[in-house]
N, C-alpha and C positions, 0 to 999 in steps of 0.2 A: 447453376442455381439462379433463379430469377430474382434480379435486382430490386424489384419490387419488394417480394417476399420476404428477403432480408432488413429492407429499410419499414418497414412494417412491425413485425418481430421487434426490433429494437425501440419503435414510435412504444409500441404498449407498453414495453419496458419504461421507457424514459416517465409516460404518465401516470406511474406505481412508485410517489414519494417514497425515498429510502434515506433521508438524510440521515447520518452518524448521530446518535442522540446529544454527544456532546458539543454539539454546533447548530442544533436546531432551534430555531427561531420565529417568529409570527408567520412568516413566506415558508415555511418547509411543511406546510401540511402534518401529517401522521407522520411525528418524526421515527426513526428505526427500522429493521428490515422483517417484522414480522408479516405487514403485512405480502411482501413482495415474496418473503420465501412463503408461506401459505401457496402461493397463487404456482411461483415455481412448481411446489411440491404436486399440486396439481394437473401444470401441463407435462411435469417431467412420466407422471405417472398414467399420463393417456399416451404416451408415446412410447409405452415398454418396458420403463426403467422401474427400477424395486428401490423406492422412496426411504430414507427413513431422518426426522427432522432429528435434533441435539440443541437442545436449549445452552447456551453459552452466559448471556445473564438472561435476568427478566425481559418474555417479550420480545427476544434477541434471536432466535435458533441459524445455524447452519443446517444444511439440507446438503443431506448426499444421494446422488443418485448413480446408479450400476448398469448398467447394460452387459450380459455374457458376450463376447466376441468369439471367433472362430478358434483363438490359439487360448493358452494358458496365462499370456503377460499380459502386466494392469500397467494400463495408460492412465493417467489423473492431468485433467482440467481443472486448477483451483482459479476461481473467479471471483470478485468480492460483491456484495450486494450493497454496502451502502456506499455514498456519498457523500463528497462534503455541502457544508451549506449555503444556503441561496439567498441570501440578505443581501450579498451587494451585487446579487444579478439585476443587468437591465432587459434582461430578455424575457421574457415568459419561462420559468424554471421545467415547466411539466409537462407542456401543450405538447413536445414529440414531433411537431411540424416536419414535414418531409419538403422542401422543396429547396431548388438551386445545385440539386445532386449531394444535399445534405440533410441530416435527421440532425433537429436542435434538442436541447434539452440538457438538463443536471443529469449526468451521469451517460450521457450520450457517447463517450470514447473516453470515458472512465467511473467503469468499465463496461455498462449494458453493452457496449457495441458487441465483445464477446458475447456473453448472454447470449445478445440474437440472433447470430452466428449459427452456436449450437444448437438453437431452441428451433431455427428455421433446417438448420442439417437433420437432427434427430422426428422431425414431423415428415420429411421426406424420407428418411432411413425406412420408418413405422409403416409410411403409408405401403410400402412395396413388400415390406416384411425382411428387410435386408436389417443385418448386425455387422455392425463394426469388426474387423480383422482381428482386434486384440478385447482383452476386459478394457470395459470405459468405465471408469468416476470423475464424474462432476461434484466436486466438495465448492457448494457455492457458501463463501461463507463471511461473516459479518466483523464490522469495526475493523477494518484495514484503515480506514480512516485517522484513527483516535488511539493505536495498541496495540493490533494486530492480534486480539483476544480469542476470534475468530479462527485464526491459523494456528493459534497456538494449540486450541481446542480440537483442529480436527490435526493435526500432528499426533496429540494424543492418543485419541482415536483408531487411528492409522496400522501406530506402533501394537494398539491391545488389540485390534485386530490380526497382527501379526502380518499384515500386508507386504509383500513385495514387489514396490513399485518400478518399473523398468526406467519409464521419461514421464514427465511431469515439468506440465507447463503453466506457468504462472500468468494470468492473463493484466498485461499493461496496456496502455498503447505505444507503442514502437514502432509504428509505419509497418507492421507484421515482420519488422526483421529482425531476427534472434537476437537478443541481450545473453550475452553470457557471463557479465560482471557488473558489479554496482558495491557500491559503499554500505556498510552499518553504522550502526549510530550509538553512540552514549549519549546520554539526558542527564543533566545534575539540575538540581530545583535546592537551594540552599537558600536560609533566611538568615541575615544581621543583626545583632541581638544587640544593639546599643541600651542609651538610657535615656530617657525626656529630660528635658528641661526647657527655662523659656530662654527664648533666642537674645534677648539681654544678656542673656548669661550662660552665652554656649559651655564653658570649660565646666560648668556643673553638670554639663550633659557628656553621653557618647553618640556622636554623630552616625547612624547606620550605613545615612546614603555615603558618607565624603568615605567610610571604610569600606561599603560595595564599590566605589570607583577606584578604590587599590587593585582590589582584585577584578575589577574588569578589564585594567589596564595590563595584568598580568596575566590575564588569558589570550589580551591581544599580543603580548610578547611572544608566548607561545603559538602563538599562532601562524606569527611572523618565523618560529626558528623552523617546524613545521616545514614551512615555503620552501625553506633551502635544502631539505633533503632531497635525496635523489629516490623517484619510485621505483619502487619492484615490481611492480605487476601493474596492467594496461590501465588499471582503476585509478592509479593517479598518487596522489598526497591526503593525508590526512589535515582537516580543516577544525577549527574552533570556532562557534560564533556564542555569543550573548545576545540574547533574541529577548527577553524580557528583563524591566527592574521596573519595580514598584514597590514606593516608599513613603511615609510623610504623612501625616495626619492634620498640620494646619501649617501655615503660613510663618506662624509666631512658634512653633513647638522643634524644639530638635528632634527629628526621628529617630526614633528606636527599633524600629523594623525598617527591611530593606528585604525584598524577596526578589533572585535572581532567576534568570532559569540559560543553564549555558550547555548548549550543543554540541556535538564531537561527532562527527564524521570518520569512524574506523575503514581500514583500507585490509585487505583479506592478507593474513598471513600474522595481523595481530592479536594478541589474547583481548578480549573484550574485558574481561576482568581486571588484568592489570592496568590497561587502560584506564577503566574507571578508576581503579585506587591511584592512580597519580593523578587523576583531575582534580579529585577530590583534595589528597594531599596535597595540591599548587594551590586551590583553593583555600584551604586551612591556614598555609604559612604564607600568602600574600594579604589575608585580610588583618587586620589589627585585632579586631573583632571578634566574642565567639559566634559558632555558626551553630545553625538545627539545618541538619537535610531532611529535606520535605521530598525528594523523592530522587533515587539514584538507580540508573538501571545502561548495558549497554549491551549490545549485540555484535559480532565480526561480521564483517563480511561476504560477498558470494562472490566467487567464481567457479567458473564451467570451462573444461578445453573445450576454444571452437574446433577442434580439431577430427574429435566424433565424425563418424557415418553419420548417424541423426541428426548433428548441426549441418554437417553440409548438404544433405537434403533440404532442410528447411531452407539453408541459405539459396537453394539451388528451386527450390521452389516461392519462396519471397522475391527473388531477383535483388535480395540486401546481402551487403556484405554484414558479418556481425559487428557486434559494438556494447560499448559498456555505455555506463548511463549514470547520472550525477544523482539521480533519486534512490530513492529505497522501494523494497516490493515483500512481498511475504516470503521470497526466496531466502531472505534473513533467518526466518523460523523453520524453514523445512531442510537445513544442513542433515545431510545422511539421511533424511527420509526415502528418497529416489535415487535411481544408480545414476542417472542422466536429467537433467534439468536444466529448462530456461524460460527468458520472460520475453513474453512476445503476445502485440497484440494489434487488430487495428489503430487507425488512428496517430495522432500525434498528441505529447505531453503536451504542447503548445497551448492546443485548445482545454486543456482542462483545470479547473478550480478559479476559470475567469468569469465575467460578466456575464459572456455568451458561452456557450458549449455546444460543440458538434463534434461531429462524424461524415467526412466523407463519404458517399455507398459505392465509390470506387475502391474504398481500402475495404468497407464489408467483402466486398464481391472478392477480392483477395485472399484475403480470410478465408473465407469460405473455399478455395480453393487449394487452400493450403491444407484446414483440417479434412478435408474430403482425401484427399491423399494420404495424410499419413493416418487415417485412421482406416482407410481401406474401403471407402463407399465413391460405388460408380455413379 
């Protein structure tokens, strides 16, 4: 595949703003992926493929596209179309510059770099009249960023379809070499419901923030016993952090609100459910305080045996050994969707939701080398 071709494909990509709408701001342009899947659904649809968009919210759609292959089994490509945002870029967020043996831009290796991958294989398949060895879907789809709303939605989809998916590959960037495990997450978002008063006279009041710092101290405990357990599986330890507190209305006023927001990294083999109900409950009986939860939700785990025929092909075609990974991927939502799955993609995490954003066209040209194989195009 010509280098060119690819770092090209991926430039147009980058200059078709898709920032997550929940991060968009003066620099992101047309925030959200309508107009990028519009444009998708367009070239996927001069190149063969049977289009059909699904609005997820307002303005928001997933786009899936089909290509018939030679056999019966569905291969899936999920890829996400937006982006995070570009406020504290110092680079040019959109320009797609090709130069230095790199494509710059927001979303440049995460994730367009796929995108152009496929967008530059699939224009070459069309031109010759050649089809993929297996069914291909491309479920390119939105908000991975912000909820994963997107995946949820073509999950759905999937199942009423009644589809049986074989391998399905989650597109990150990974230096293209197979990920076959990574952590899930719990979210607790809880508020401290003290009492005002003036600060002359705290004991008329209940203090929200000094009872959010009970219980943040008591997440770090846990966090800390966490540590000392011994892992079961290559993904590691389960982690805690408290990532937000926001409190306090004046200088002179005891707070009466305190809004937390405290994180849980779940490790695969644990109930996400139970999980959540003992965060929650550590939270309830550490704080003095009552609470309102503003928002609770948490997810298990993925793991994949690297052990598969198909991982060791990839592995065997990446030139990577596999590996787990400290992030999250939509591989979270598509549990039992597919018989075989993993996340893999150009690129490295390194460069992405920084200042700058790129993409080597050394790791495209990889890429491209990889899906030309196991999809069966010479």
């Amino acid at each position: 595949m010509d280098t060119q071709v690819l770092a090209e494909w991926v430039s147009r990509l980058v200059q078709i703003p898709s920032v997550t709408s929940s991060q968009a701001g003066p620099k992101a342009g047309r925030p959200g992926e309508e107009k990028i899947a519009q444009t998708l659904a367009g070239w996927f649809t001069a190149f063969g493929g049977q289009v059909e968009l699904v609005e997820v919210e307002p303005g928001r759609p997933n786009v899936y596209a089909k290509w018939q292959g030679y056999s019966d089994r569905w291969v899936v490509v999920d890829v996400h179309t937006d982006t995070v945002g570009v406020e504290q870029m110092t680079d040019p967020p959109f320009d797609g510059r090709i130069e230095d043996g790199r494509v710059y831009g927001r979303g440049a290796v995460d994730t367009k770099a796929t995108l152009g991958v496929l967008l530059a294989l699939l224009e070459a398949m069309h031109s010759v009249g050649q089809k993929p060895a297996m069914n291909l879907l491309i479920a390119a789809t939105v908000n991975e960023e912000a909820g994963f709303t997107g995946a949820r939605s073509f999950a759905e989809w999937a199942r009423a379809e009644k589809m049986v998916i074989d391998q399905l590959i989650v597109a990150e960037p990974t230096m293209c070499g197979p990920v076959f495990g990574h952590k899930g997450g719990a979210r607790l978002e809880v508020e401290v419901i003290g009492l005002p008063a003036h600060t002359s006279q705290p004991h008329l009041g209940k203090n929200a923030i000094t009872a959010a710092a009970q219980l943040i101290l008591a997440m770090e405990a846990e966090h800390q016993r966490l540590q000392t357990l011994t892992p079961e599986n290559p993904v590691g330890l389960p982690t805690i952090t408290v990532s937000r507190i926001q409190g306090g209305t004046g200088s002179n006023v005891v707070p009466d609100r305190c809004l937390l927001s405290i994180g849980r990294r779940n490790v695969p083999g644990e109930d996400p459910e139970i999980v959540l109900s003992h965060l929650l409950e550590l939270a309830k009986k550490s704080c003095p305080l009552p609470l309102e939860v503003k928002q609770a939700r948490s997810v298990g785990g993925f793991l994949q045996s690297p052990e598969t025929t198909w991982v060791k092909q990839l592995i065997a075609w990446s030139g990577q050994e596999p590996s787990v990974v400290p992030y999250g991927s939509h591989a979270l939502v598509y549990a039992g969707l597919s018989k075989e799955m993993i996340v893999l993609g150009p690129g490295s995490i390194d460069q992405a939701h920084g200042q700058s954003e790129w993409v080597e066209i050394a790791e495209l040209e990889k890429a491209a080398s990889i899906y030309s194989r196991w999809l069966g195009w010479s």
